[in-house]
Steps between C-alpha positions, in 0.01 A plus 500: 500500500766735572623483168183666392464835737127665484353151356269423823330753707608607866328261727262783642381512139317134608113486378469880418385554172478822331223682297545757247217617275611671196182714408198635637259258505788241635496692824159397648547112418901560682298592773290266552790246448724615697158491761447133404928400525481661846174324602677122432729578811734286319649789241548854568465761177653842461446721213783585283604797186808337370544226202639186681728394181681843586723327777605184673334345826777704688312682784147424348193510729304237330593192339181497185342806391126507316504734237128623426401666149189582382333490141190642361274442201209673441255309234164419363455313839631694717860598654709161551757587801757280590785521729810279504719386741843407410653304801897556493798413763658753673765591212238494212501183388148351386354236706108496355214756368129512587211685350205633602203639270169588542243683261325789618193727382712810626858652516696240788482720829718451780298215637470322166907448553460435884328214380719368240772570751331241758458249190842498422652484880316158455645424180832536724371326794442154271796571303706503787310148666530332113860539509573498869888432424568752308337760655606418848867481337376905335399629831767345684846639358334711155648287211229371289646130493325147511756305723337224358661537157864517624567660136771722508435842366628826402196710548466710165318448170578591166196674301445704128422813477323661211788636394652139419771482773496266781543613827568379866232510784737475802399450869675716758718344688501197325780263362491682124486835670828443706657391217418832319201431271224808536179494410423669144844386382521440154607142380703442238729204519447229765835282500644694193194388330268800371172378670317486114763258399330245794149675407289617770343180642817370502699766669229535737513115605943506481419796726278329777686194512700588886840506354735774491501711155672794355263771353639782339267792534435884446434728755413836387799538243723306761581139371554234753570144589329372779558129617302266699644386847358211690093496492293527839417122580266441821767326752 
């Protein structure tokens, strides 16, 4: 572990998840979440402002955060609103998403997303008793791991972009980011291979495979070589 600084929350970060609502409407249904979280008396829930993915676990309160975002669509029926929550660890890294919708014969008010927010705080509430390893494993030390895999694992992801490129998705903290890999880092050669000479299923799959690579990639206008150490493997 100490090979990996910032991976795992502090251990006063144990079973406090945050809430952050990034609109308007995402504000009542935090509320009531955060209402529902504190009612378990098993989880505690503080609101936050900042992106997770911004830092490591270093000195985090939390160890998950529920990001809540609201959509609306007004039609021949009526306004569909939905709100999303997007369930990450305490660096950023995606763990699960949940949606709830409902159709309305008015604008959503306030209470409209109070209610959605109680619907999904027991979307969480099941999520968290369907995959009671994993979850007690998230809101334990804040690393979004199944110990029951054993897989070793960097923690990033590669994904295109529309402008063709492929770029890095790199947890904070994690095994690819102490090695120097960033997040929006542009690919180009993965063991002196441009990535298009593999082809992009292929690169992706050389790329998740738990061994050490070499990726060659562009920062800005800054062109860098970033290799893999060892992976983080559950001891």
């Amino acid at each position: 572990m100490l090979a990996f600084p910032g991976l795992l929350a502090p251990s006063s970060a144990r079973g406090v998840i945050a809430v952050q609502p990034l609109d308007t409407l995402a504000q009542p249904a935090a509320t009531e979440l955060i209402r529902q979280i504190q009612a378990s008396q098993t989880l505690r829930a503080i609101r936050i402002n900042a992106d997770p993915s911004a830092s490591d676990c270093t000195g985090k309160p939390y160890v998950a955060a529920a990001r809540l975002a609201s959509t609306v669509i007004h039609g021949d029926v009526g306004w569909t609103f939905d709100i999303g929550l997007v369930l990450v660890d305490c660096a950023g890294w995606s763990v699960d998403e949940f949606h709830e919708n409902a159709v309305l014969p008015h604008p959503p008010t306030d209470v409209d997303a109070g209610k959605l927010g109680m619907s999904l705080s027991l979307r969480l509430n099941t999520w968290m008793h369907m995959r009671p390893a994993f979850s007690s494993a998230l809101l334990r030390s804040g690393l979004a791991y199944d110990p029951a895999t054993k897989k070793p694992t960097y923690f990033y992801t590669l994904f295109k972009t529309d402008d063709g490129n492929m770029r890095a998705f790199v947890r904070p903290g994690g095994p690819a980011y102490v090695a120097g890999l960033r997040t929006n880092d542009v690919v180009e050669k993965l063991d002196g291979k441009y990535w298009w000479e593999y082809g992009t299923y292929q690169t992706e799959q050389r790329a998740y495979d738990g061994r050490p690579h070499v990726f060659e990639v562009m920062r800005g206008t800054s062109r860098i070589i970033v290799r893999l150490g060892a992976p983080y493997s559950p001891s």
